[in-house]
Every structure is written in C-alpha cells, then in structure tokens.
N, C-alpha and C positions, 0 to 999 in steps of 0.2 A: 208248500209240500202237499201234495195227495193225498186224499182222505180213501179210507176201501172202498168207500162209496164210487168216489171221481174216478178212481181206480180201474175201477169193473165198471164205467159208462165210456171210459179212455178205451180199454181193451174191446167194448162191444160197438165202440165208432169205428176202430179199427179194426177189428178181427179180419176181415177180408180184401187189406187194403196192405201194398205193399210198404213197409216202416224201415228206416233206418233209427234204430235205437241207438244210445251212446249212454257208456257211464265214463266218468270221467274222476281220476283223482287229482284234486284242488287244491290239496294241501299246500300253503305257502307262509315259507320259513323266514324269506329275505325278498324285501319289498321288490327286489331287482326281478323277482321270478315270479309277478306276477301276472306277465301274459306266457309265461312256459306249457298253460291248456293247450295251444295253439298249435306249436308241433304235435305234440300229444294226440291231440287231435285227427290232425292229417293223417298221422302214423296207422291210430286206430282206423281211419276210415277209407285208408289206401288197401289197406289189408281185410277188410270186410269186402270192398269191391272187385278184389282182384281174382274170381270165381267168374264174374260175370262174362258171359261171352255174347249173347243177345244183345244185338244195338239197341233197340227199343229202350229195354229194360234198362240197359247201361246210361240211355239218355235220363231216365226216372230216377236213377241215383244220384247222377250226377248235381241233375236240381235239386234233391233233398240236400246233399251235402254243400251245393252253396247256400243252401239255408243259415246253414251251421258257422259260416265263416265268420257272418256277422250278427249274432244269435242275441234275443231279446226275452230276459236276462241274459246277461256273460255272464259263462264260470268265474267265480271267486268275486260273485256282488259282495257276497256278505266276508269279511272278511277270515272270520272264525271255519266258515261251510268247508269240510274237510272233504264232500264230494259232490258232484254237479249230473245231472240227466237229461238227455234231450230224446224226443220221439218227434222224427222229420219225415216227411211223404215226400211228393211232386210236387205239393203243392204249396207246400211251406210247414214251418215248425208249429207242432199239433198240441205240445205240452215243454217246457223246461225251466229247470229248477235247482235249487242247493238243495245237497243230502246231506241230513245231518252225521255221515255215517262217510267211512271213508269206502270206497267200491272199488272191486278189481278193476282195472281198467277193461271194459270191454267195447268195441261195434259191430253191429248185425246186421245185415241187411235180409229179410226174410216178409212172407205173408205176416201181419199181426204185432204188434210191441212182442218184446222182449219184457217178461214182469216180474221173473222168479227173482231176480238180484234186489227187487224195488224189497220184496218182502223185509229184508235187513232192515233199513229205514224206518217198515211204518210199523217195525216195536217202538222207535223211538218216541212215537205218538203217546204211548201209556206213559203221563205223567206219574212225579214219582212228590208225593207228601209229604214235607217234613216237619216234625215237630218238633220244640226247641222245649224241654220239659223242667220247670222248677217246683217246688212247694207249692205256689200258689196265684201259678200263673201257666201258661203253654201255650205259645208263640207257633203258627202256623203259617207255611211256607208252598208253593208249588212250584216244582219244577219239571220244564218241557223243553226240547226244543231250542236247550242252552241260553234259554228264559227262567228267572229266579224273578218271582211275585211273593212278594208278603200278603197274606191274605185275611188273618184276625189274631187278636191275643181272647184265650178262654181265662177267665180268674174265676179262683173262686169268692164264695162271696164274704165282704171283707166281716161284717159280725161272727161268722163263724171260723176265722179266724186270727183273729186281733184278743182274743179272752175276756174280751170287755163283755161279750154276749150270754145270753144265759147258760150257764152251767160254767160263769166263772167263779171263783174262788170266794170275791166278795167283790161290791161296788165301790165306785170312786170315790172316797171323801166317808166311807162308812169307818165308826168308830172301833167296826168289830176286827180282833186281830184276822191278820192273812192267815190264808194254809201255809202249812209246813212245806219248805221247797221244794221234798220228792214229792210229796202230793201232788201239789202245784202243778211241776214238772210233767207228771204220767197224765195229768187232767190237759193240759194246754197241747201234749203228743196228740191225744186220744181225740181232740179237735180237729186238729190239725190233720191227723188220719181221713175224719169223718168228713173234715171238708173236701179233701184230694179226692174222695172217694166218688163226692159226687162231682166235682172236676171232670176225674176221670171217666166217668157216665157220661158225661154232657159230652166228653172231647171222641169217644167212641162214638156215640149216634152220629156225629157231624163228620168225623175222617169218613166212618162206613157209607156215608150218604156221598160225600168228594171221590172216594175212590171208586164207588161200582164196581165193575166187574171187570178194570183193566189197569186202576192203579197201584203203585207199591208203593208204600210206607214206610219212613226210616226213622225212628225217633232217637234224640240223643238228648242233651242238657244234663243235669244233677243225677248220678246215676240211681240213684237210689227210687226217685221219683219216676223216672225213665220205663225202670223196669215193674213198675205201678201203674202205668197208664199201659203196656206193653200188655201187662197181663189182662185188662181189661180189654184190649181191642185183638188180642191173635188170636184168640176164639173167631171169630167173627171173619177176617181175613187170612183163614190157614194158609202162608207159606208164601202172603204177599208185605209180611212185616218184617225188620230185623231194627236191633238196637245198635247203636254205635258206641263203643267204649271212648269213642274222639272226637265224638262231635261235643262239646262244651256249649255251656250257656251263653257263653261271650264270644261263640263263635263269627266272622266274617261274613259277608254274602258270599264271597271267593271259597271260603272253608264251606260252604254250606253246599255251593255248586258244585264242591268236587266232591264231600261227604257223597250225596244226592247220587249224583253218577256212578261212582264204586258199589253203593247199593244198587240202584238199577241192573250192573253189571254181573252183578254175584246174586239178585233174586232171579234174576231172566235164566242163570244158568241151574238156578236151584229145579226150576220148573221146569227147565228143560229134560234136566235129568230123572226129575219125577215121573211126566210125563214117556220118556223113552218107560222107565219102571212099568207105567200105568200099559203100557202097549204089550207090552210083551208079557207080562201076565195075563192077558186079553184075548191075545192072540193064543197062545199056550191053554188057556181055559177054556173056552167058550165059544172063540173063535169069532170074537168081536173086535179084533185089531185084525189090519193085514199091515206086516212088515217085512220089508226088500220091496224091489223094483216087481218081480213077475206079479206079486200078491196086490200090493197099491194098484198097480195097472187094471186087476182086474175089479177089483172095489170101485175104482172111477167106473170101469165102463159100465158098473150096476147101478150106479148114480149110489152109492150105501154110504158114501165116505161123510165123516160129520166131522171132521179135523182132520186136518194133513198138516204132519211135522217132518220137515225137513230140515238139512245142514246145511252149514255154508260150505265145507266142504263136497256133501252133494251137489250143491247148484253149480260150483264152479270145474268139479269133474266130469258133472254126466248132465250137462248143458240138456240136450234133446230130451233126456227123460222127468229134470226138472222142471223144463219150463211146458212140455204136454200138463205134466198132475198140474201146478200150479194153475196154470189158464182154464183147465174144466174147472178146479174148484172157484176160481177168481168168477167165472162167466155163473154158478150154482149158484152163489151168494154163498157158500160154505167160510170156514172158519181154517187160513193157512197161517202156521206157527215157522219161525225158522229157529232152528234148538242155537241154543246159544250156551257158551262155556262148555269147560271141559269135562266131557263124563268118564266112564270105566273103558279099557280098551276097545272090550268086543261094541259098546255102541259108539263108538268113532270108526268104524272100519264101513266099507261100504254099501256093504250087506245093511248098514242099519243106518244109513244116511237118508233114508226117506220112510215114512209110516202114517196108518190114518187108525183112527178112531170110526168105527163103526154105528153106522145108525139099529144096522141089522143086521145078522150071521148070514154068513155066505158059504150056502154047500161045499164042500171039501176044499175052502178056505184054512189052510191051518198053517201052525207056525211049523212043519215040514217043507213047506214051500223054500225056505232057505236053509240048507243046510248049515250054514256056517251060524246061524238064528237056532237051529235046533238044536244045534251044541253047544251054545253060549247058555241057549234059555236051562238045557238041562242041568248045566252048574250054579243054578242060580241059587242063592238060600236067603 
C-alpha cells in the first residue's frame, strides 16, 4: 500500500500524463467468485471510455486498459483485501495494489490519477495499540493493516509485589507473630497500588513513544487495572484512547483483531466529529476555518490551507470538487483527513462535506460564505 509520501511522488510523476485510474471491489465470499474483478472491470472501464471521440487519445486508452487485463498484482492476491487500485497510462501499469478498505467501484480516465478515494485507505495506515491490562503485568499488541503483532509484556517488578519485599509484615522463618489480617491485607493492596502505579508510568512513556502523532489506543483486560493505566496515559493522548468493557485478559488474537478494529472505527469517528466541531467554531470566530466548497476553493488558491477534511460522501458526490482540494493539498505536502462515522445532521449534508483548517485568516473569509453553515453554526450550543 502507499505511503503519503509515495503518494504525492505517484501524483507529481503523473500529474501531467494522461491515467486511467481504477478502484475496484474485491470482496470475495465464495471461492467460485474469485475472478468476478474481471467483468467488473470491463464494465468500469467501458464506461470511463465511452466519452472519448479522438482516435489518438482512444488509441492511449485502449493500451492502458490492456494493461489491466493481465495486471501485476491481480485483485484479490491477498485473500482477506476487501479493495484493489490500479493507475495505468500508455505505457503500462504505474502503481496497483490491495486496499485495505472496501472502494466504490469507480474508472477514470482524465489528465493525472484519480487520489481523493485513495485518502479512505491511508487512515488505515494509523495503527491501533493494544493493551491486554492485569495487576501486574500489561501485554502489548499492534495492529495495522489486518496484521496483529505481539510486541512486549511490561511487569512490574516482582519484590514489590510478592510482600516478601520491604515493607512486609514480617520475614520468612521470623519468630515474631504476623500482622493482623486486615492489616496485612491494606499493606499488600497498598503495594500492590504502588507497584501498578509505576507499571503504569513505564507502560505510558512507551504507548506515547509507539503511538506518536497517528496512533490509537484500546486498552482492555481486568477492568479495574484497565481503567489505571487508562488514567495514566489519556492525559497525554486526548481522544486517541478508549477502554473496552470486552476485551478480557484471556482474550484471542481473533477477539483482539476485531476489539482493535471497532476501536479504530469509533476513535476515527470521534475525531472526525471533533474536528468538523473544531472548524466551525473557527470559521465562526476568527475566520480561521473555511467550510463549503466556494470558501475551501478559495483557502486552496491562497495556498492557507493547513488540513483539509473531507467526507466520503463528498468524494463520492462531488467527484471534480474533491479531487481539485485534495490534489493541491496532496502536490503542498499538506495534511488531508477523510471524516469518518456518523456526526449530527447539518455536518453530513453537503454544505459540510469538505473543510480546511487555516494556517492564516483570509479577508472576508467567513462562515456567511454558506448559508445553510450560518444557520447550522448559529444553533450551535
């Protein structure tokens, strides 16, 4: 899969070359259906080319799509890969690949790839953390990519607590009587606290160093300890942690990859809808957000945009106005999000299907630019 890096060197080898792009869904159910890409294929890319009226041009397609017929990878290498992407020229196939994501079916044929759809995808890149959390131990996990690696177990350390260490009771083989059992008892908790405690230190410096600035975090096991380690590291990670009431200590690799996933899918949407939040108070204040199509359009051509968040509903209704914002931010090196899960009505409508984050306020930039945006923002509380 594509990195944003490869991404935006794929987009600036081609920008001025004509591309047939292809997404492709891959999904397969019943072993019988796995060359069903095939028509799919054709279909899609009978209907991209049937515009063209220049012989020339129609010859330069022609050759990209026999590229495709006999394509290196084929859709459905991997068996699990729920979507597939090719970008073909004249001269042969330039990139293709399994998406971990399942894609509308689309084909293009235009100047430049086709990139805004890929954006789906390369969320899937932010691996998601997981910790398997007990008294005195916390089991660490990654997952990407529909890849589960075990990565280290954190303990703590065993004298501090086994009771045997100082500040027990009494020593092994000593004459003198034990403590009283609730004594005992609150002294071997009170251990037992201090050892988690610093557990939980150690196991925060090292998620916050794993995760950076793009992973999420699920922690489950013994809930009691869960929400101990939780409190130690969601300071640090606002809004890319949640706890699981179901993931157990004795969990599966199987339980653990679909824990993992349901998180990924429910923080991606947390953020999403923060983020819509963060824009339109922005925009509304200061006038360091533009959101709708007319305001983003003009933020791109000031070069101001320092994030652009888009829907997948956008991308897949307003194709031309998606994939302009995304290709200038992709070609800037800037920072494009596609909002994921469900938010409140007025930001699912189309009005609010695309939005940037400002580096710097843009003269008579304001959230008036969309009406149906000034009436939403004004109920907001």
């Amino acid at each position: 899969m594509l990195t944003p890096t490869e991404l935006r060197e794929l987009w600036r080898d081609l920008a001025d070359r004509e591309v047939l792009s292809v997404y492709l869904d891959t999904r397969v159910t019943d072993p019988a259906m796995r060359d069903a890409w095939r028509p799919a294929l054709l279909t899609a890319v009978r209907a991209a080319g049937a515009r063209i009226e220049d012989e020339e041009e129609r010859e330069r397609f022609d050759r990209a799509v026999a590229f495709l017929r006999d394509p290196s990878p084929p859709p459905g290498g991997a068996w699990a890969a729920p979507g597939w992407v090719a970008f073909a020229t004249s001269d042969g196939i330039r990139y293709a690949g399994d998406l971990p994501v399942q894609p509308a079916p689309l084909a293009v044929w235009r100047v430049g790839p086709v990139i805004a759809p890929y954006m789906r995808a390369l969320k899937q890149r932010h691996p998601v953390f997981v910790a398997v959390v007990e008294s005195r131990s916390i089991r660490l996990y990654r997952y990407a990519l529909g890849e589960l690696r075990k990565l280290e177990v954190l303990e703590a350390p065993a004298d501090e607590t086994s009771g045997n260490g100082a500040g027990a009771s009494g020593s092994r083989g000593s004459s003198q009587p034990a403590a009283r059992g609730s004594v005992g008892t609150e002294a071997a908790s009170r251990r037992r606290q201090a050892a988690f405690q610093k557990l939980a230190s150690q196991f925060a410096d090292r998620v916050e160093a794993l995760a950076g600035t793009e992973g999420w975090v699920l922690i489950g096991g013994t809930s009691e300890w869960a929400h101990h380690a939780n409190d130690a590291l969601d300071r640090r990670l606002n809004g890319r942690v949640m706890v699981s009431s179901t993931l157990h200590h004795d969990a599966t690799d199987s339980q653990i990859i679909r824990e993992a996933k349901d998180a990924a899918t429910e923080l991606r949407g947390s953020r999403g809808r923060a983020l819509v939040g963060e824009l339109l108070d922005r925009a509304g204040g200061h006038a360091r957000a533009a959101v709708g199509v007319p305001a983003v359009q003009r933020a791109l051509r000031a070069s101001a945009v320092d994030l652009l968040l888009v829907s997948q509903d956008f991308i897949r209704e307003h194709e031309e106005e998606a994939e302009e914002a995304v290709r200038h931010e992709v070609e800037q090196g800037a920072t494009v999000e596609e909002k994921s899960g469900e938010g409140p009505g007025k930001q699912d409508q189309p009005a609010f299907g695309i939005a940037a984050r400002l580096r710097f306020p843009i003269d008579g930039l304001t959230v008036k630019e969309s009406p149906e945006l000034a009436s939403s923002a004004s109920g907001r509380s």
